[in-house]
C-alpha positions in Angstrom: 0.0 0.0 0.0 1.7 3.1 -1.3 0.8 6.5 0.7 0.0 9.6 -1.1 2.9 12.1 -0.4 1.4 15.2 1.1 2.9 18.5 -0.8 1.0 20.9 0.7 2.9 24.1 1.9 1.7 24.0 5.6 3.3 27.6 6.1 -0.4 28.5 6.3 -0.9 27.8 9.6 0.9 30.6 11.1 -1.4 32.6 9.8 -4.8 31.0 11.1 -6.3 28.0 12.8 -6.3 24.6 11.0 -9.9 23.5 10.3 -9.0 20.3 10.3 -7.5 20.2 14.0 -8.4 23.6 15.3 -5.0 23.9 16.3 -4.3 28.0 16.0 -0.4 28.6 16.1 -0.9 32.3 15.0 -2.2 33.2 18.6 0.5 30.5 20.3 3.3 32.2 21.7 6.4 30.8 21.0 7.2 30.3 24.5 4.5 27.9 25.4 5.4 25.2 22.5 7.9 23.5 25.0 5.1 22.8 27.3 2.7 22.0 24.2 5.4 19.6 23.1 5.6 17.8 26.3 2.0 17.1 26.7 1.9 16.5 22.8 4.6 13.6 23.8 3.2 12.1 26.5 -0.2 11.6 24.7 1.6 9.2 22.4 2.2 6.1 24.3 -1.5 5.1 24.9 -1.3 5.4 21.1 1.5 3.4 20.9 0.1 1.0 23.3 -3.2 0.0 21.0 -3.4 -3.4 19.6 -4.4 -2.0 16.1 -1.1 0.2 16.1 0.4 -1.0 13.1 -3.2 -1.3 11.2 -3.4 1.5 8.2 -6.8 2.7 8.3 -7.1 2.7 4.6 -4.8 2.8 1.6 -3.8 6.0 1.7 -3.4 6.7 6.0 -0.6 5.9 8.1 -1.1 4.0 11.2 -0.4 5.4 14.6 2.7 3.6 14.6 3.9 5.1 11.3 2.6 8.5 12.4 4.3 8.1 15.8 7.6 7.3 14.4 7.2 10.2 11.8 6.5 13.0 14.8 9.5 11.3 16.8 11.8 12.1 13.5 10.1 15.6 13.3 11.3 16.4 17.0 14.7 15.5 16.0 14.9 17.2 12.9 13.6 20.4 13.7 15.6 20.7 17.0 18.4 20.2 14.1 17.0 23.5 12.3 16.7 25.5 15.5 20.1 24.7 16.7 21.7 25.5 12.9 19.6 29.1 13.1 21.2 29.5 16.5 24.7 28.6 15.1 24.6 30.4 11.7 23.4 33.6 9.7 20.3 32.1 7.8 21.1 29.1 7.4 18.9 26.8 4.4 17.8 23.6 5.6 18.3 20.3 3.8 15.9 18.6 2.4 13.5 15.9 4.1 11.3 13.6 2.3 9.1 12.4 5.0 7.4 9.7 2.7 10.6 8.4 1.6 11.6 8.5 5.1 8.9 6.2 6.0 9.5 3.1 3.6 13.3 3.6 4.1 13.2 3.3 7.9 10.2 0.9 7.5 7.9 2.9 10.4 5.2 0.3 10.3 7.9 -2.4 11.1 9.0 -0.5 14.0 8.8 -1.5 17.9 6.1 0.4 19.3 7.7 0.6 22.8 10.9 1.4 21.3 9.3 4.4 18.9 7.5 6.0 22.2 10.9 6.2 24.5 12.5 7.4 21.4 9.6 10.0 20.6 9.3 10.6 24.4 13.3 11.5 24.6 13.4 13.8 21.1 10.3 15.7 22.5 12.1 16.7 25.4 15.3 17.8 24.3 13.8 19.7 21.4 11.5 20.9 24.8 14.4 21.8 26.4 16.5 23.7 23.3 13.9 25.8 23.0 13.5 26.4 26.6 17.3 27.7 26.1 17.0 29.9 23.6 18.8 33.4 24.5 16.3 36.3 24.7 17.7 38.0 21.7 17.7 34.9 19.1 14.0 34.7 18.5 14.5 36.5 15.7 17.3 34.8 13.6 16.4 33.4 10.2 16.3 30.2 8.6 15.0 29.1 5.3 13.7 25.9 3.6 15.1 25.0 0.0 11.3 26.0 -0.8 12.4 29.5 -0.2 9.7 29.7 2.8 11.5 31.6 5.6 11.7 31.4 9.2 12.6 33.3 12.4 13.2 31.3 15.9 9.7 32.0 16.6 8.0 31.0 13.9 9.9 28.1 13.3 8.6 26.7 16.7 5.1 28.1 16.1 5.0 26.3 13.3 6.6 23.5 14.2 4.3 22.3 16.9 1.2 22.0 14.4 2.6 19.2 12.8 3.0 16.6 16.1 -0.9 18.1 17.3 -2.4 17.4 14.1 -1.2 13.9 13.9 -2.3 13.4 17.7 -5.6 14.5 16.1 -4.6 11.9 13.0 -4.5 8.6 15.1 -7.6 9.8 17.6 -10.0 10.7 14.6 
C-alpha cells in the first residue's frame, strides 16, 4: 500500500487556525510550544500501546505507529534546524522527504515501545532547546530550499502543528 505524499505548503498555519485540527499557532506564543510539546509527547504512548497500532486505516493513511515514528523524527529534525539558526546567519535547511523517510526506515515495522521512548526523549530535548533559547535569538532566520522563511519563533510556532495534528490523525 503506497501513501499519497502530502505536498502541501503547511506555512499557512501561522497565519490562522487549522480547520482540520483547530490547532491556531498564530495566537500561540512561541514560549509555550515546550510545554505543548511535552504534553503532545506524552499523549503518544497510549497510542503506541493500541493493539491496532500498526493497522493502516485505509490505503492512503498511516497507522499510529507510522505516524508516531514520523513526529519522533520531526522532534529530532527540527531541534536540528533550531540549533543551525542559533549557530549560523540564515542558514537553508536540507531537504527531508518524509514519505521516503517512512518506507526507508520501514515505520510500520518499528517497535512500538521502542518508537514511544524514542519520541518521548526527542520531544524533550527539542522541549528543552527551545526552553534555552537566549532572549535575543527569536529573531534569527532560517530558510527551507522551498524558499519559505523562518525566524526562531515562527519556526517553533509552526513546528508544533505538525506533532498536534497527527495526535488528532491517530484519535479521529
Amino acid at each position: 500500500m503506497a501513501i499519497v505524499p502530502d505536498t502541501k505548503n503547511w506555512t499557512w498555519v501561522l497565519e490562522r487556525e487549522c480547520s482540520e485540527c483547530g490547532f491556531d499557532s498564530s495566537v500561540t506564543a512561541a514560549e509555550e510550544v515546550p510545554a505543548l510539546l511535552r504534553a503532545n509527547a506524552a499523549a503518544w504512548p497510549a497510542v503506541l500501546g493500541r493493539d491496532d497500532v500498526a493497522v493502516r486505516p485505509d490505503d492512503t493513511t498511516w497507522s499510529a505507529l507510522e505516524y508516531a515514528a514520523h513526529v519522533r523524527d520531526v522532534f529530532r529534525i527540527f531541534r536540528v534546524r533550531l540549533a543551525l539558526m542559533l549557530e549560523n546567519d540564515g542558514p537553508e535547511f536540507a531537504n527531508w522527504d518524509q514519505d521516503a523517510t517512512a518506507v526507508e526506515e520501514r515505520y510500520n515495522e518499528q517497535d512500538p515501545a521502542v518508537v514511544s521512548a524514542e519520541l518521548t526523549g526527542a520531544a524533550e530535548a527539542f522541549a528543552a532547546a527551545i526552553e534555552a533559547v537566549p532572549d535575543d535569538a527569536w529573531e534569527r532566520t532560517g530558510f527551507r530550499s522551498d524558499g519559505s522563511y523562518f525566524t526562531v519563533d515562527t519556526l517553533v510556532r509552526y513546528f508544533i502543528h505538525d506533532p498536534v495534528h497527527h495526535l488528532h490523525d491517530v484519535r479521529g
